[in-house]
C-alpha positions in Angstrom: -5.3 -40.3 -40.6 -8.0 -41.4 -38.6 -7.7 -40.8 -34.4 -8.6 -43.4 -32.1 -10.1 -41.6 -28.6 -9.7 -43.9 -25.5 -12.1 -43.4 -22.9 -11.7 -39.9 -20.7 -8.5 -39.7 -22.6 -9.0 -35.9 -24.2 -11.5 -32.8 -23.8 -11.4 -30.4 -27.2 -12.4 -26.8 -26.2 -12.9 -24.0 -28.4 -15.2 -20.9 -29.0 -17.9 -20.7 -31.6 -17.2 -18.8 -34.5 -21.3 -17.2 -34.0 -22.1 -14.7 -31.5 -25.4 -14.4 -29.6 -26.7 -10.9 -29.0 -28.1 -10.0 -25.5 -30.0 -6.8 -24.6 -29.7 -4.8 -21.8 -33.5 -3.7 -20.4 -32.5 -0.6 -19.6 -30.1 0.7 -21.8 -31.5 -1.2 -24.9 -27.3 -2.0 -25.3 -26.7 -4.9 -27.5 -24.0 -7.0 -26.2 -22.3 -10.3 -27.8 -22.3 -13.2 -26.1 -19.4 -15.3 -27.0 -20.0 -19.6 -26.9 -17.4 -21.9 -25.4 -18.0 -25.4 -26.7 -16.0 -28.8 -25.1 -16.4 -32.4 -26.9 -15.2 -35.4 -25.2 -12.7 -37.6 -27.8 -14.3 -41.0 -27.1 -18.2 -40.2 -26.5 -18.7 -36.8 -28.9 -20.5 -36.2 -25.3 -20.5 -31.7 -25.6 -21.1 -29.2 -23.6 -21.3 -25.5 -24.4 -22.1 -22.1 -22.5 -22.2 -18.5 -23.6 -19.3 -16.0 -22.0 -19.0 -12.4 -22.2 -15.4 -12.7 -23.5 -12.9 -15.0 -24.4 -10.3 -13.1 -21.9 -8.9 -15.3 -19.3 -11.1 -15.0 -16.4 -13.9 -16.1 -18.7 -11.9 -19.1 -20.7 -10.8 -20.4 -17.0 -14.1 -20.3 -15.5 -15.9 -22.0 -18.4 -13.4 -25.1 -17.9 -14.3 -25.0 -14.7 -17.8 -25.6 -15.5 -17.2 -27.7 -18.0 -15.0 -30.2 -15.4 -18.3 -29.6 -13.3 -20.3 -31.5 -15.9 -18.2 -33.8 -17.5 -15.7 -34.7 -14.6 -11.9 -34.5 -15.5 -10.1 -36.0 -18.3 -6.6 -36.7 -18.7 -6.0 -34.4 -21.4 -7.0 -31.2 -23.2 -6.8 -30.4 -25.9 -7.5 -26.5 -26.8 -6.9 -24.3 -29.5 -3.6 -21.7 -29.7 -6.2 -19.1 -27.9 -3.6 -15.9 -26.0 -6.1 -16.8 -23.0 -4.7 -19.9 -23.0 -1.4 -20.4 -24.7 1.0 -17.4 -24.1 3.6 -18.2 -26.8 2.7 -20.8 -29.5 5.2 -23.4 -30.8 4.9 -26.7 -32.7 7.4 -28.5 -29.7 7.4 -26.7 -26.9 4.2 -24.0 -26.6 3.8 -21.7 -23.3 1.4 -21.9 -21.7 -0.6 -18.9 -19.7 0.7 -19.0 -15.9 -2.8 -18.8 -15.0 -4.1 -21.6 -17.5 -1.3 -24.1 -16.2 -2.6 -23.3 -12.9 -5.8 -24.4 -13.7 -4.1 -27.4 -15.4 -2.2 -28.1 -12.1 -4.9 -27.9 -9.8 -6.8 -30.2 -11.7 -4.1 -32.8 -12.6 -4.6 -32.5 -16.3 -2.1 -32.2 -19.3 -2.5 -29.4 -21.9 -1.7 -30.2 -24.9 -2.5 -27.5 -27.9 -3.3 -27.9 -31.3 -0.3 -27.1 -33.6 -0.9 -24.2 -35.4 -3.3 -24.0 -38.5 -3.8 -27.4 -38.0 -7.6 -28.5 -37.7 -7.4 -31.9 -37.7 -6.3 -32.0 -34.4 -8.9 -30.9 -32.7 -11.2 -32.3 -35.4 -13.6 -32.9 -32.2 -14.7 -29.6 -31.2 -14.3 -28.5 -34.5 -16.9 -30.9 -35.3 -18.7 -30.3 -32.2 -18.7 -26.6 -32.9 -20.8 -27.0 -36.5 -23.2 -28.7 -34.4 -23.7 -26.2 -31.7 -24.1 -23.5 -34.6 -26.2 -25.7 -36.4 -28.7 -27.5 -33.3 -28.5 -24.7 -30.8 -27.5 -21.2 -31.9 -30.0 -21.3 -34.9 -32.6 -22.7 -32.8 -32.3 -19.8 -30.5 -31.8 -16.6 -33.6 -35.4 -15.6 -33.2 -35.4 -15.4 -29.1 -34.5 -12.2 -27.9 -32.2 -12.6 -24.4 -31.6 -9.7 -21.9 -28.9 -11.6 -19.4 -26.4 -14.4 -19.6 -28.1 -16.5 -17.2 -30.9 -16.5 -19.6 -28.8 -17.2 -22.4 -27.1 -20.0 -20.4 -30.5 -21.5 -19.5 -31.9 -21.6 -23.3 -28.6 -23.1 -24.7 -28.2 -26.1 -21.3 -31.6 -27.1 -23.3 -30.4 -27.3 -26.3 -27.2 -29.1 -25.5 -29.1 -31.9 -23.8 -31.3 -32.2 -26.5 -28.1 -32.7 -28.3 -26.7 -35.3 -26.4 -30.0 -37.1 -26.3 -30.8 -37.2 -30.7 -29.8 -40.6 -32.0 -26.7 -41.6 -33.7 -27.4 -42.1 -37.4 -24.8 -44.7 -38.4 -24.3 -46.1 -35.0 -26.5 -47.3 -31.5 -27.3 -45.1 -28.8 -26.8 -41.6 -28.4 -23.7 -39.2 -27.2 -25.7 -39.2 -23.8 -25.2 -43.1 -23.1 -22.0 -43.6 -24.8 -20.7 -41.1 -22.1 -22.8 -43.1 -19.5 -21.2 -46.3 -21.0 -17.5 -45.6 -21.8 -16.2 -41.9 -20.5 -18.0 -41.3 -17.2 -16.2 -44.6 -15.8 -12.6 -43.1 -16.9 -12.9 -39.6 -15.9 -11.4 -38.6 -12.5 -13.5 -37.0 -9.9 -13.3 -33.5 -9.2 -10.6 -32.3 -6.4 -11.7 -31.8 -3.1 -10.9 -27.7 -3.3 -12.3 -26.3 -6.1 -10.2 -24.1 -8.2 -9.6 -20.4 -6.8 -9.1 -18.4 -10.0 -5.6 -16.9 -9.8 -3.7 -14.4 -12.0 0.2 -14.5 -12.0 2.5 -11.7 -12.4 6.0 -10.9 -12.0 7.4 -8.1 -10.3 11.3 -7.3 -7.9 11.7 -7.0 -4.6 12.8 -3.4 -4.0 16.1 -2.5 -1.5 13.2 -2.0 1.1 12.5 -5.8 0.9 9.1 -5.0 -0.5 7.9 -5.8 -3.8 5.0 -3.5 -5.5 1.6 -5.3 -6.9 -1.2 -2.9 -8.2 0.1 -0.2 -6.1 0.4 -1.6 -2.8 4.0 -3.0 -1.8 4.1 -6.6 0.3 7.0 -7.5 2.0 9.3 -10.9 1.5 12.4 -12.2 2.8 15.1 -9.6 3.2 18.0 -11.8 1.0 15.9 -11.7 -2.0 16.5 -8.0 -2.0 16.6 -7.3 -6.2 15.2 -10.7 -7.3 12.8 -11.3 -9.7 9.8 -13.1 -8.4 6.5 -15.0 -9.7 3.1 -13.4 -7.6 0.3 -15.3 -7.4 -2.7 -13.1 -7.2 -6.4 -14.2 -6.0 -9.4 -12.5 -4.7 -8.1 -12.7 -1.4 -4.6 -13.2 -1.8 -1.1 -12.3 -2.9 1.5 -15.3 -2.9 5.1 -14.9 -3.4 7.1 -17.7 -5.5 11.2 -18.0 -5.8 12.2 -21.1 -8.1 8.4 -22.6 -7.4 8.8 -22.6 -3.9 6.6 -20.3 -1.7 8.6 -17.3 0.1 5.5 -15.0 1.4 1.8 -14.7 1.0 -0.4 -11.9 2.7 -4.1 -10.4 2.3 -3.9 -9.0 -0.6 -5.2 -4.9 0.2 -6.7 -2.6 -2.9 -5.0 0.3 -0.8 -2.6 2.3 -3.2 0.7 3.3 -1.6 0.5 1.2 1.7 2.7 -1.4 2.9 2.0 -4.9 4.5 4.7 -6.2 6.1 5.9 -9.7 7.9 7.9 -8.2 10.7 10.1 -11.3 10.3 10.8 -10.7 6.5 12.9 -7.3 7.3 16.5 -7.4 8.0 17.0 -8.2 11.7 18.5 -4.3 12.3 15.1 -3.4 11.2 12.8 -5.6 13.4 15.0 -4.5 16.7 14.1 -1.1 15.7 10.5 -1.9 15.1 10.1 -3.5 18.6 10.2 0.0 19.9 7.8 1.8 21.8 7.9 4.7 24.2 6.8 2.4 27.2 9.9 0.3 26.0 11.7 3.4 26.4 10.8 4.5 29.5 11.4 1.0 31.0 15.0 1.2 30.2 15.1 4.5 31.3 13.8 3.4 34.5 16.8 0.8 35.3 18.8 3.5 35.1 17.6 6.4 37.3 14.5 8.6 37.7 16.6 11.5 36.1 17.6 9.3 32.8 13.2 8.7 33.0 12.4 12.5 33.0 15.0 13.3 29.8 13.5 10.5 28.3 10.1 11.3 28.9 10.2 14.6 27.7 12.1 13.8 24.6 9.3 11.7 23.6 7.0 14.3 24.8 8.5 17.5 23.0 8.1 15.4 19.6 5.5 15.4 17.1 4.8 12.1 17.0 7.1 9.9 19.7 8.9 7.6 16.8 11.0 10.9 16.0 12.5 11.0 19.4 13.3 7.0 19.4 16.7 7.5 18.2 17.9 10.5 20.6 16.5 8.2 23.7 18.3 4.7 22.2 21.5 7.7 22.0 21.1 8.7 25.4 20.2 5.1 26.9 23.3 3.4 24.9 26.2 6.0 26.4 25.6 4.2 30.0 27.8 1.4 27.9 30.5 3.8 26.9 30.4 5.2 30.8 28.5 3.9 33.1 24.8 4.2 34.3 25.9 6.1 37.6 27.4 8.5 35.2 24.4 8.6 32.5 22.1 9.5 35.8 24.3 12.5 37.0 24.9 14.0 33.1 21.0 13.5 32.7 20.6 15.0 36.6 22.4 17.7 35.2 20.5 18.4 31.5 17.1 18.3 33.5 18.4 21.2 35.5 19.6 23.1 32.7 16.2 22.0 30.9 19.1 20.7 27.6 16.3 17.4 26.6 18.9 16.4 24.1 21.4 13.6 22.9 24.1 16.0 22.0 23.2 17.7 25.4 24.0 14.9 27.4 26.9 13.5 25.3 28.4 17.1 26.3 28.2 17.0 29.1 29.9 13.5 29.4 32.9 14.4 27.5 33.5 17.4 30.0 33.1 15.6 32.6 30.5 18.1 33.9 28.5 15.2 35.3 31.1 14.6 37.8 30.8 18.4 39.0 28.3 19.3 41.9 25.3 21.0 40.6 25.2 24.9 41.5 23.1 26.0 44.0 20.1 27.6 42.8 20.5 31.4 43.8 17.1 33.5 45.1 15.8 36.0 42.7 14.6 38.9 45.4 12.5 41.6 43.5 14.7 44.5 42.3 13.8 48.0 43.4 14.6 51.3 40.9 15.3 54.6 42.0 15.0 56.9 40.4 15.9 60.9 41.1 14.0 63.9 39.6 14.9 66.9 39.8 12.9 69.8 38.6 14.0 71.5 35.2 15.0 75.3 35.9 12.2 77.7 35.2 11.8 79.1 31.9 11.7 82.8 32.3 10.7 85.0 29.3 13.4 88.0 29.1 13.6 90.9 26.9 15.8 92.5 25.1 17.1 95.1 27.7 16.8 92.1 30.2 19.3 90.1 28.6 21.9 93.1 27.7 22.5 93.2 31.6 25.4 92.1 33.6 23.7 90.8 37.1 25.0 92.1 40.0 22.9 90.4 42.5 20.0 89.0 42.5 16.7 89.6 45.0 13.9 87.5 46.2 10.6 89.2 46.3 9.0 86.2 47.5 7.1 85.7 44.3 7.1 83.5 41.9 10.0 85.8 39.9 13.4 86.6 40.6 14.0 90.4 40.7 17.8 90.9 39.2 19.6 94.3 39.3 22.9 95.1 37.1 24.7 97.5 35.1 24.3 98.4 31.3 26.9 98.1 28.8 27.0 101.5 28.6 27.8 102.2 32.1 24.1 102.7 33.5 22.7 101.2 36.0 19.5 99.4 35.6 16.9 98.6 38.2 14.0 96.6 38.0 11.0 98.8 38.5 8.9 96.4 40.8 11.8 96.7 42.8 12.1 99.5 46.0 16.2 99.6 46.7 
């Protein structure tokens, strides 16, 4: 059946069957170039560029270019490419999130080809044979060493192209596209297109979902929700039903957090408005003693947000007592040096702040004595000496004891230094 084309109706885009190789200088590496060719319906007006890939990030950014030349159409047409079309289908084909992106940004319907069916994209398929046949073998015997090169060689071509004369009818594809599709197409948008990947990823009990590592937060009651993530160079963009919940810088740090202080749950952003000089303030309305406890909580602690719940303890029991009360308990830990919650809940429950404080008792120095007395002399006796039974004993004055006594035989025994 033959197709009628109205003017700026449809675009046809497809890549070339043909490769072009492209050297690197330095490595010598040969590297295929792959060719995207687009054909207007009405004009046969084409346009074609060489890509590294056909991946995504390559088949976006040639349409962009391609809406760059030609301006936009209404429609286009492209084949069932995975860049392009995620899920293929006769009726209902799904489309890449990113692709209908592009699609929406540029107010254009995608229609794809139905599968293994040529004829309806009959345009590019056409307009590929003559980018293989007009451009590609004009260019077999250069040699190119970078895409831009490449690019330059084939833009040459192409107009060429669009300038050689119908054969069966006037003009060229050049002014038929002056004459019936550049009227019809719509101007480009006033934004250009910002490429953007889409993923889909659950918000975690933390109200943070995780994108390449890093975790961003969103809105606390979509807490185990599955959500659509818009990711750009810049930024991550959080969707819920097509409506917008959160969007942050996006960070390339693994394992860190960015967080919207008003996306936690609102026990959490109390607890995040803490600070030690918050801390001390409240302590302050209470008493310089409540100050000091506080103050040397924070103090004693590695890092000061350990000690922010035993100060919120201590400052909150002035609402289950009073704050006269809270100052004399804390009066009383600072003397007793207890920097603790549990300390001064204790001494609360006792009632030990109600108590006078003991007076502090001098410490005078404490003096030993100490009495020695002098071990008895060790005297060196003999034999005889120690068979005899003192009688008495003499001093000579020396530095001996001269003993007399009786042996156990009867005798007497004298001590022959001795004189009587």
């Amino acid at each position: 059946m033959r197709q009628e084309h109205r003017a700026g109706e449809k675009l046809f885009v497809d890549y070339a069957g043909q490769t072009v190789p492209v050297q690197d200088r330095q490595t010598g590496e040969i590297r295929p170039a792959q060719v995207f060719v687009a054909v207007l319906g009405a004009s046969n007006y084409t346009y074609a560029e060489a890509t590294w890939t056909q991946t995504l990030p390559d088949w976006v950014g040639a349409h962009t270019r391609a809406f760059a030349f030609f301006g936009v159409p209404a429609i286009i047409v492209p084949d069932n490419l995975r860049s392009g079309v995620t899920k293929a289908c006769r009726y209902e084909p799904e489309l890449n999130p990113t692709y209908a992106d592009l699609a929406r940004h540029y107010d254009v319907a995608v229609i794809p080809a139905r599968v293994r069916k040529p004829r309806d994209k009959a345009k590019v398929e056409a307009g590929v044979l003559l980018v293989e046949r007009w451009i590609l073998a004009c260019l077999r015997h250069q040699a190119f060493f970078s895409l831009v090169g490449l690019n330059t060689a084939i833009a040459a071509c192409f107009d060429r192209l669009n300038r050689r004369p119908f054969k069966k009818l006037p003009g060229c594809r050049q002014s038929q596209f002056e004459a019936v599709d550049r009227p019809a197409l719509q101007p480009l948008p006033l934004e250009p297109y910002v490429y953007a990947e889409w993923r889909t990823a659950r918000v975690n009990i933390d109200s943070r979902l995780e994108v390449e590592g890093h975790y961003y937060s969103v809105p606390s009651p979509l807490v185990h929700t599955a959500l659509d993530v818009r990711l750009t160079v810049t930024t991550v963009e959080c969707f819920h039903k097509n409506q917008r919940v959160a969007s942050h810088v996006r960070s390339a740090e693994r394992g860190r957090h960015t967080t919207v202080t008003a996306h936690l749950p609102s026990a959490h952003q109390r607890y995040l408005e803490w600070s030690p000089s918050r801390l001390i303030q409240w302590a302050e309305t209470v008493g310089p003693a409540t100050t000091a406890v506080v103050t040397a909580i924070l103090a004693r602690r590695p890092h000061p947000e350990q000690g922010y719940r035993s100060c919120l303890g201590i400052l909150r029991l002035g609402h289950a007592y009073s704050p006269a009360r809270l100052e004399a308990a804390c009066r009383r830990a600072q003397a007793l040096e207890a920097f603790a919650y549990k300390s001064v809940q204790s001494i609360l429950k006792t009632g030990l702040d109600q108590q006078p404080l003991p007076e502090p008792v001098p410490t005078a120095p404490s003096q030993l004595h100490t009495t020695i007395s002098a071990a008895p002399p060790i005297t060196n006796t003999t034999k005889e000496e120690s068979d005899v039974t003192p009688s008495h004993t003499r001093d000579t004055g020396g530095p001996e004891a001269h003993r007399h006594g009786h042996r156990p035989d009867g005798t007497n025994w004298r001590c022959p230094t001795c004189s009587g």
